[in-house]
GUKOLZA-784802 format. One line per field, with one value per atom (N, C-alpha, C): atom name; residue number from 1; x, y, z. Coordinates in Angstrom, 1 decimal, always signed. Example, Ala and Ser with C-alpha at 12.3 -4.5 7.8 and 13.67 -1.06 7.14 Angstrom:
BEGIN
site	(N | CA | C | N | CA | C)
pos	(1 | 1 | 1 | 2 | 2 | 2)
u	(+13.2 | +12.3 | +13.2 | +12.8 | +13.7 | +12.9)
v	(-5.7 | -4.5 | -3.3 | -2.2 | -1.1 | +0.0)
w	(+7.8 | +7.8 | +7.8 | +7.1 | +7.1 | +7.9)
END
This chain:
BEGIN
site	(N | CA | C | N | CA | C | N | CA | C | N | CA | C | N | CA | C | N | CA | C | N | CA | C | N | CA | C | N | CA | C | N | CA | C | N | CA | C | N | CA | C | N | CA | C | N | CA | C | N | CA | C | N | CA | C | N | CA | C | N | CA | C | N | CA | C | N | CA | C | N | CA | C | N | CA | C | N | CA | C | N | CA | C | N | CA | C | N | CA | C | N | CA | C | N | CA | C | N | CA | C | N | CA | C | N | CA | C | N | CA | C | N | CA | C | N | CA | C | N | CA | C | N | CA | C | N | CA | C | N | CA | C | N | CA | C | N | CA | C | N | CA | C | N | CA | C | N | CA | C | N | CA | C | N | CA | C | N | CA | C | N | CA | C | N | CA | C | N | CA | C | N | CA | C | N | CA | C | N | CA | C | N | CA | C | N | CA | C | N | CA | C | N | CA | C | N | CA | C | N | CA | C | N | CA | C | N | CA | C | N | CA | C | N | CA | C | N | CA | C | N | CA | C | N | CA | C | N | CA | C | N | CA | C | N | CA | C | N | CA | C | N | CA | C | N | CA | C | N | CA | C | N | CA | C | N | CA | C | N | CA | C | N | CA | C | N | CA | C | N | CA | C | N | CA | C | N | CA | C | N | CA | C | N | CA | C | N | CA | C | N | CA | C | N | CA | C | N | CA | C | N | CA | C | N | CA | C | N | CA | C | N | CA | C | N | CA | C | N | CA | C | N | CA | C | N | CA | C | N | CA | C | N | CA | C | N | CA | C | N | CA | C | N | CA | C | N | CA | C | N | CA | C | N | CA | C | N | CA | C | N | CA | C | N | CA | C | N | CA | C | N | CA | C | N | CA | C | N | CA | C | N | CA | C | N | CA | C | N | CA | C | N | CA | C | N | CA | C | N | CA | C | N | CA | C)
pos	(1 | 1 | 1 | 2 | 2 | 2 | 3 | 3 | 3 | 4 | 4 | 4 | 5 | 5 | 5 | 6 | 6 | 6 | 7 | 7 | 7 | 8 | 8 | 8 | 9 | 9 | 9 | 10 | 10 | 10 | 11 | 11 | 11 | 12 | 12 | 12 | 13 | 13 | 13 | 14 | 14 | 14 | 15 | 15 | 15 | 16 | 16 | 16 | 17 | 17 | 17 | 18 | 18 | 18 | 19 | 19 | 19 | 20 | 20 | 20 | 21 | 21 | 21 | 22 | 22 | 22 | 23 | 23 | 23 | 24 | 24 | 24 | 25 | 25 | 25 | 26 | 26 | 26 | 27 | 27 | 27 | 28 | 28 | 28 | 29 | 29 | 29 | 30 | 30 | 30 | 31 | 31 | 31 | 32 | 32 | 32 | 33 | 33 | 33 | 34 | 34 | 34 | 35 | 35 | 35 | 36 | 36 | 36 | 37 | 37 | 37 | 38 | 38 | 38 | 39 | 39 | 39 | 40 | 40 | 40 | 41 | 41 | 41 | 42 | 42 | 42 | 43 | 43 | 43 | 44 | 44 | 44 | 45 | 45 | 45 | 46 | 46 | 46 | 47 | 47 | 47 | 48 | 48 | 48 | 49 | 49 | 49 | 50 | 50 | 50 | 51 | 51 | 51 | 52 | 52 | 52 | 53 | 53 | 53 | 54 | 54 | 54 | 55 | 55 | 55 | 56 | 56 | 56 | 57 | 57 | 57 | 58 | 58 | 58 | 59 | 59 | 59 | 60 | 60 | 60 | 61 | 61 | 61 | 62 | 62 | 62 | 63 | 63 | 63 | 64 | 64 | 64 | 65 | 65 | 65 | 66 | 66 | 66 | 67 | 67 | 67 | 68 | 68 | 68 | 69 | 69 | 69 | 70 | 70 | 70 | 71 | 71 | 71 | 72 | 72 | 72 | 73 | 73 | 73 | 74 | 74 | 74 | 75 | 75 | 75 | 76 | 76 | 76 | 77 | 77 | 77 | 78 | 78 | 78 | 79 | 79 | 79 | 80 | 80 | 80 | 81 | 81 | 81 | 82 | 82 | 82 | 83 | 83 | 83 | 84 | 84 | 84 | 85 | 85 | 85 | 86 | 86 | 86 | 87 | 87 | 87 | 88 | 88 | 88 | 89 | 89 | 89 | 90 | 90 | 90 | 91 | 91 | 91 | 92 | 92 | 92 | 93 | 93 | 93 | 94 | 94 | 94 | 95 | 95 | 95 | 96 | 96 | 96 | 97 | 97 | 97 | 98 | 98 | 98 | 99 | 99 | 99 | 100 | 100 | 100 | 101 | 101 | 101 | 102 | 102 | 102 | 103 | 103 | 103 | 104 | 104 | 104 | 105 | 105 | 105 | 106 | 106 | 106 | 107 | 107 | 107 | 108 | 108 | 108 | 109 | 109 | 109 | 110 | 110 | 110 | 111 | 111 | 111 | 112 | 112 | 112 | 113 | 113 | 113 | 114 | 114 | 114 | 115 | 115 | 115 | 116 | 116 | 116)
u	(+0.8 | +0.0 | +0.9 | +0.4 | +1.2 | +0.3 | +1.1 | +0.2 | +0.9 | +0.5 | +0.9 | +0.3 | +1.1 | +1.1 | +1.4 | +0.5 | +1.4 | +0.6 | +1.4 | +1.0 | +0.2 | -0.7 | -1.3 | -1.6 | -0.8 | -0.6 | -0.6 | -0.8 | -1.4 | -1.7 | -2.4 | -3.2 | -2.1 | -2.1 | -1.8 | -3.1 | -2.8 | -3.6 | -3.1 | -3.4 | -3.7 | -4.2 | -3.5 | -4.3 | -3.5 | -4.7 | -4.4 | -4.0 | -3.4 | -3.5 | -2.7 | -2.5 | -1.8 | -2.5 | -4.1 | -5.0 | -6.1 | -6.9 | -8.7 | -9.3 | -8.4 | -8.8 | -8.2 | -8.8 | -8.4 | -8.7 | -7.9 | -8.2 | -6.8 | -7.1 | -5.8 | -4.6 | -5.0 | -3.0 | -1.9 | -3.0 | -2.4 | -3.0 | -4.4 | -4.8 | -3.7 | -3.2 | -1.8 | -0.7 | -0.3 | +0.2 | -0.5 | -1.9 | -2.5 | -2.6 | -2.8 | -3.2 | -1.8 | -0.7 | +0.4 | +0.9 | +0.8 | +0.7 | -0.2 | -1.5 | -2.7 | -2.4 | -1.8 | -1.1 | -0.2 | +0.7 | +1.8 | +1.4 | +0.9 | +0.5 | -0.8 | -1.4 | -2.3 | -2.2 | -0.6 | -0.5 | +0.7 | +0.5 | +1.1 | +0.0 | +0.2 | -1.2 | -1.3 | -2.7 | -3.6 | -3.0 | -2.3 | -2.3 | -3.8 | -4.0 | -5.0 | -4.9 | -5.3 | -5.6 | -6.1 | -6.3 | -7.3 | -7.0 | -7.7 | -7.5 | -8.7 | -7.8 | -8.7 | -9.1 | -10.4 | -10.4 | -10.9 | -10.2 | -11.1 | -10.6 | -9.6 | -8.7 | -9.9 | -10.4 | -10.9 | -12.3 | -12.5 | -13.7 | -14.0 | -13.1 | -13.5 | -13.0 | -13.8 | -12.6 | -13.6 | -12.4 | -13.3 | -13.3 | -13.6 | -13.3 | -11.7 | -10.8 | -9.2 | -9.2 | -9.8 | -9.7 | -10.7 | -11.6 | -12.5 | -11.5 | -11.2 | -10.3 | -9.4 | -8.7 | -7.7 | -7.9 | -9.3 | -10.1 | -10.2 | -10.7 | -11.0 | -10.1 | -8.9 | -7.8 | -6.9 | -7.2 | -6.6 | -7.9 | -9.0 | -10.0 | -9.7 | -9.6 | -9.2 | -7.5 | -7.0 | -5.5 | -6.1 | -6.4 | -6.8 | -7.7 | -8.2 | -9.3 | -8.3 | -7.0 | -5.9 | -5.5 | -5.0 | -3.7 | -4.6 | -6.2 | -6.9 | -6.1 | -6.3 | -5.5 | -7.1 | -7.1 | -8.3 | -7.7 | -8.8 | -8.7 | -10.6 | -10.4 | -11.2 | -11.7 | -12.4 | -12.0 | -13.1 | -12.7 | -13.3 | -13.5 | -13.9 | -14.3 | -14.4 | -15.3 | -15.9 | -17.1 | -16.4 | -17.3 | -18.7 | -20.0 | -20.8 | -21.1 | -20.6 | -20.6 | -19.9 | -18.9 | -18.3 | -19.0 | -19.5 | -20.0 | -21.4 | -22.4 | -23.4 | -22.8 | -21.7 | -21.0 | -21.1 | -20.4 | -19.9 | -21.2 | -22.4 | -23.5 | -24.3 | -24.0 | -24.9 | -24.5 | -22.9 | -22.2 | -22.2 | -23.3 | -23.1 | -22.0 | -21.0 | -19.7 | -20.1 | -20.8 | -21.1 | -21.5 | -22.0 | -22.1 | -21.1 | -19.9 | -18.4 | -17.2 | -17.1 | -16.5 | -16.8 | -16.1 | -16.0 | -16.0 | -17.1 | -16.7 | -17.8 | -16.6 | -17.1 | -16.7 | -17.6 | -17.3 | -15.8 | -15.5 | -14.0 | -12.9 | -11.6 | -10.6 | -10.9 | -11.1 | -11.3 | -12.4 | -13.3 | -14.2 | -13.9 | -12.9 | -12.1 | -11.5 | -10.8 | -9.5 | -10.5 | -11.7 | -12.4 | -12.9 | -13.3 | -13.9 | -13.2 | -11.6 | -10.7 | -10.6 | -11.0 | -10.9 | -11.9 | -13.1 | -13.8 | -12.5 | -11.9 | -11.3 | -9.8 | -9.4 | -8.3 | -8.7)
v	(-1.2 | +0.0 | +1.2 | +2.1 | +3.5 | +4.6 | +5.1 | +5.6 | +7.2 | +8.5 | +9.8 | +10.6 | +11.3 | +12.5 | +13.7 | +14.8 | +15.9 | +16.9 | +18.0 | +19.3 | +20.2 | +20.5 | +21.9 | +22.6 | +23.7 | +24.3 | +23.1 | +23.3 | +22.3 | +20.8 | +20.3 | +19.6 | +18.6 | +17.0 | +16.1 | +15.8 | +15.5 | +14.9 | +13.3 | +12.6 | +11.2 | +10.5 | +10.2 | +9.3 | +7.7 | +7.1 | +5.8 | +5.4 | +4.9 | +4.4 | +3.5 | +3.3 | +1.8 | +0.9 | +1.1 | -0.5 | +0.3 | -0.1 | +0.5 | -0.1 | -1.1 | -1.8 | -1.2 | -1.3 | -1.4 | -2.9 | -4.1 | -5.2 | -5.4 | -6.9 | -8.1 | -7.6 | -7.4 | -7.5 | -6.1 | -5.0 | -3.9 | -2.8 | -3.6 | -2.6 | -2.1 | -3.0 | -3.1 | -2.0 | -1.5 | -0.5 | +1.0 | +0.9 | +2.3 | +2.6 | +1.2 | +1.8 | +2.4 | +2.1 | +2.3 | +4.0 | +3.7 | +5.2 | +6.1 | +5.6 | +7.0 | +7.0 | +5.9 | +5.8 | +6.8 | +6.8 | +7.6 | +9.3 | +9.3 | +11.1 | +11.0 | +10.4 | +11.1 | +10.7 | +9.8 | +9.8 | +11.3 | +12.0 | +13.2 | +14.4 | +14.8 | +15.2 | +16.6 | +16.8 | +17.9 | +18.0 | +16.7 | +16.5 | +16.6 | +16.9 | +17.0 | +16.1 | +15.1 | +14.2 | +14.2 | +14.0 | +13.6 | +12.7 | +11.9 | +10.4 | +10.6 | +10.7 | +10.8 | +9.1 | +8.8 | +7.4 | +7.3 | +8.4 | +8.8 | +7.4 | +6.9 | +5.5 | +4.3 | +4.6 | +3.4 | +3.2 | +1.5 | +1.0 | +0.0 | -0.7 | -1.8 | -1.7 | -2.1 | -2.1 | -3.5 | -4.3 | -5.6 | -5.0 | -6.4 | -5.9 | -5.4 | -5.7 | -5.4 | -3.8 | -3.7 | -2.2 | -1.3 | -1.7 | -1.4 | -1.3 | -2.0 | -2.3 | -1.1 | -1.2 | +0.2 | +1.0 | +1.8 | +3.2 | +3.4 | +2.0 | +2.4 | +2.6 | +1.5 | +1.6 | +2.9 | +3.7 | +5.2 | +6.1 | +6.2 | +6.7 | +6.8 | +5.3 | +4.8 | +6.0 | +5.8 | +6.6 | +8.1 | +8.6 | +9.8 | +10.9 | +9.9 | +10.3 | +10.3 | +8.7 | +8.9 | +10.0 | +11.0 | +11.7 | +13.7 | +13.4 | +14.3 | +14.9 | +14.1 | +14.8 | +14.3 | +14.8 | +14.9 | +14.1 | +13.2 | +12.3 | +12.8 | +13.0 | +13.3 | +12.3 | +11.9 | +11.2 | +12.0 | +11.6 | +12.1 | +11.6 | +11.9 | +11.4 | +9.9 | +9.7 | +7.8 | +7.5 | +6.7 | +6.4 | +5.6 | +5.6 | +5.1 | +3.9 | +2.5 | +1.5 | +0.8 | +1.5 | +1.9 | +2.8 | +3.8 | +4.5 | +3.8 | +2.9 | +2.5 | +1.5 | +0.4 | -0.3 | +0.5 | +1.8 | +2.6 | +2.9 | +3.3 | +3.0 | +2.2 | +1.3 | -0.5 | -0.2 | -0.3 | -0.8 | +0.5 | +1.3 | +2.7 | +3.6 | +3.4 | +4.2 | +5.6 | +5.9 | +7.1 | +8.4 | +7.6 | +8.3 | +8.5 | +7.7 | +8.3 | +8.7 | +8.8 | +9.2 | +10.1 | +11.4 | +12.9 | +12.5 | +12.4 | +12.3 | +13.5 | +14.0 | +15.8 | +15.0 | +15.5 | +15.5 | +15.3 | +15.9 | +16.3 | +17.0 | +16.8 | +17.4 | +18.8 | +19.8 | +21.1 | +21.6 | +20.3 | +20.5 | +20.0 | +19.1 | +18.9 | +19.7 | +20.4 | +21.4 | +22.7 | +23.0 | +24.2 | +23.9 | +22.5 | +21.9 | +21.9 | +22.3 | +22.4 | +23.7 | +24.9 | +26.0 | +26.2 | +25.1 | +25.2 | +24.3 | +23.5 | +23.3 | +24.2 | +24.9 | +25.5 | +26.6)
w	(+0.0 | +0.0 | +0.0 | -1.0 | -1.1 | -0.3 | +0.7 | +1.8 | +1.4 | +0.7 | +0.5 | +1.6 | +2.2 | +3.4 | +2.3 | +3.1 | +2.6 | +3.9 | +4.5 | +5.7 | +4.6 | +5.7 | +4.9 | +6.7 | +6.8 | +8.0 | +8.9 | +9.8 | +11.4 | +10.8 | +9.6 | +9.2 | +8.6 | +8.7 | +8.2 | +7.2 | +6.1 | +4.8 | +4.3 | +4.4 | +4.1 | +3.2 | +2.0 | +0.8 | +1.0 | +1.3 | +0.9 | -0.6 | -1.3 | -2.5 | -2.9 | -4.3 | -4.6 | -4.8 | -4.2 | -3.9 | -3.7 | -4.2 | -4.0 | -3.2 | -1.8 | -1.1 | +0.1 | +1.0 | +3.1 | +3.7 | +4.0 | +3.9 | +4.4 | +4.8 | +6.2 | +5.5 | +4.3 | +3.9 | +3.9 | +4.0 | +4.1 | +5.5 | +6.3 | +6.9 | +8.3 | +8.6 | +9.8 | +9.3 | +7.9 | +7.3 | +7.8 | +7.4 | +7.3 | +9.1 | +10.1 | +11.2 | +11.9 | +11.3 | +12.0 | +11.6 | +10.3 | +10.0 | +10.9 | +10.9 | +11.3 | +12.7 | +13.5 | +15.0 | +14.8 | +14.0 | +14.5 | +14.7 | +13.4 | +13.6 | +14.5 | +15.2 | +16.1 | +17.4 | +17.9 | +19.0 | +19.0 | +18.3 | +19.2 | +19.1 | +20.7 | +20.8 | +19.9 | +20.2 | +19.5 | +17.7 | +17.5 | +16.1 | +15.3 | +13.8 | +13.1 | +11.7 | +11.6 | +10.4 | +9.7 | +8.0 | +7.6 | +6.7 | +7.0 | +5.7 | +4.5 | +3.3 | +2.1 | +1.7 | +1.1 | +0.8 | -0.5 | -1.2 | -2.6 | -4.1 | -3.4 | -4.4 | -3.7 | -2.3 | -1.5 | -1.9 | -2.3 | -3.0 | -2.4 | -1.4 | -0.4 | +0.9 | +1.9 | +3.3 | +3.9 | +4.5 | +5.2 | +6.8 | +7.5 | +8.8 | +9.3 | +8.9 | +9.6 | +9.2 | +8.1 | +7.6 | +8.8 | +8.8 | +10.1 | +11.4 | +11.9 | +12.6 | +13.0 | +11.6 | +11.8 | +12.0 | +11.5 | +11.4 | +12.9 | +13.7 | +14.8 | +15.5 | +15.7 | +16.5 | +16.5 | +15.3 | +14.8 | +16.0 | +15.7 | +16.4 | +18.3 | +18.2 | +19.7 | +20.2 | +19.6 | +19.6 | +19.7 | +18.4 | +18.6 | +19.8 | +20.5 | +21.8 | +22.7 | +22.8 | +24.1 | +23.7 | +23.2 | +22.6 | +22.6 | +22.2 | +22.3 | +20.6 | +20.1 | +18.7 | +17.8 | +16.6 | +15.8 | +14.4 | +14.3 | +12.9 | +11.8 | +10.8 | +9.7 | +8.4 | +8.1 | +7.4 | +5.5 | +4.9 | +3.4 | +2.1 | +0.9 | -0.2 | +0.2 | +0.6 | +0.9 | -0.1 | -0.8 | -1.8 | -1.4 | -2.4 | -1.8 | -1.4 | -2.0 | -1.2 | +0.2 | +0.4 | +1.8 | +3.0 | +2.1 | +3.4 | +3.2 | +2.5 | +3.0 | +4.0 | +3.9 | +5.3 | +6.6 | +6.4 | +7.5 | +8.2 | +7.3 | +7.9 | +8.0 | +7.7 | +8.1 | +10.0 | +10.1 | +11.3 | +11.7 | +11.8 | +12.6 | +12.9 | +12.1 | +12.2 | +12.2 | +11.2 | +10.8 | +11.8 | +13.1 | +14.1 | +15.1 | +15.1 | +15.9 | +15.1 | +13.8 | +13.1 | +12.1 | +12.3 | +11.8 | +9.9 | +9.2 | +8.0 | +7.0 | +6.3 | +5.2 | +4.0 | +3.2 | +2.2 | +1.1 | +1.2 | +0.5 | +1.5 | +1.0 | +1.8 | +2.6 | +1.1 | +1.7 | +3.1 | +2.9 | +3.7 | +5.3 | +5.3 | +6.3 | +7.0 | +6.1 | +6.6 | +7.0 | +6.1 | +6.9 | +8.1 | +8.5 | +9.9 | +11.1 | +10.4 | +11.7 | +12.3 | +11.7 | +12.3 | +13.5 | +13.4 | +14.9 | +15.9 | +15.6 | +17.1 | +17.3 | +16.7 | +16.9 | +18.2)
END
């Protein structure tokens, strides 16, 4: 999995890519990354999923164990462009109600100026 970062002020940005999947073989990659930047506190994430067309459960998994991290650390994770068969999952399994998800990047990065 090709995992691209790039800062925009305060703001970590996150594209998954390489694979249009979140799944056993790569999800242990993305959670170690979204661990790192959000166990330092009042860090600000956002994971784009706009390449992402499938996630099983380990992908689940990771979103949450990033989530889990993010609340120790009091740092902020975002998530965005989720295409529509994934986010009907995200809302089968009620995700959709503990995890911060806008539309598009931009709309992320303007969602951060409420917690600054």
């Amino acid at each position: 999995m090709n995992i691209e970062t790039k800062q925009l002020n305060s703001i970590t940005i996150m594209k998954l890519g390489e694979t249009n999947r979140l799944y056993a073989l790569n999800a242990n990659i993305a959670k170690e990354k979204m661990n790192e930047f959000l166990s330092q506190p009042k860090s600000k994430l956002i994971v784009d999923f706009e390449e992402i067309s499938f996630i099983d459960s380990s992908g689940f998994g990771a979103l949450l164990s990033a989530l889990k991290t993010s609340k120790e650390h009091k740092s902020f994770i975002k998530l965005c462009n989720i295409n529509r068969d994934v986010m009907e999952l995200i809302e089968l399994m009620q995700l959709d109600s503990i995890f911060d998800i806008l539309q598009d990047q931009t709309a992320c990065v303007n969602s951060f100026s409420s917690v600054e």
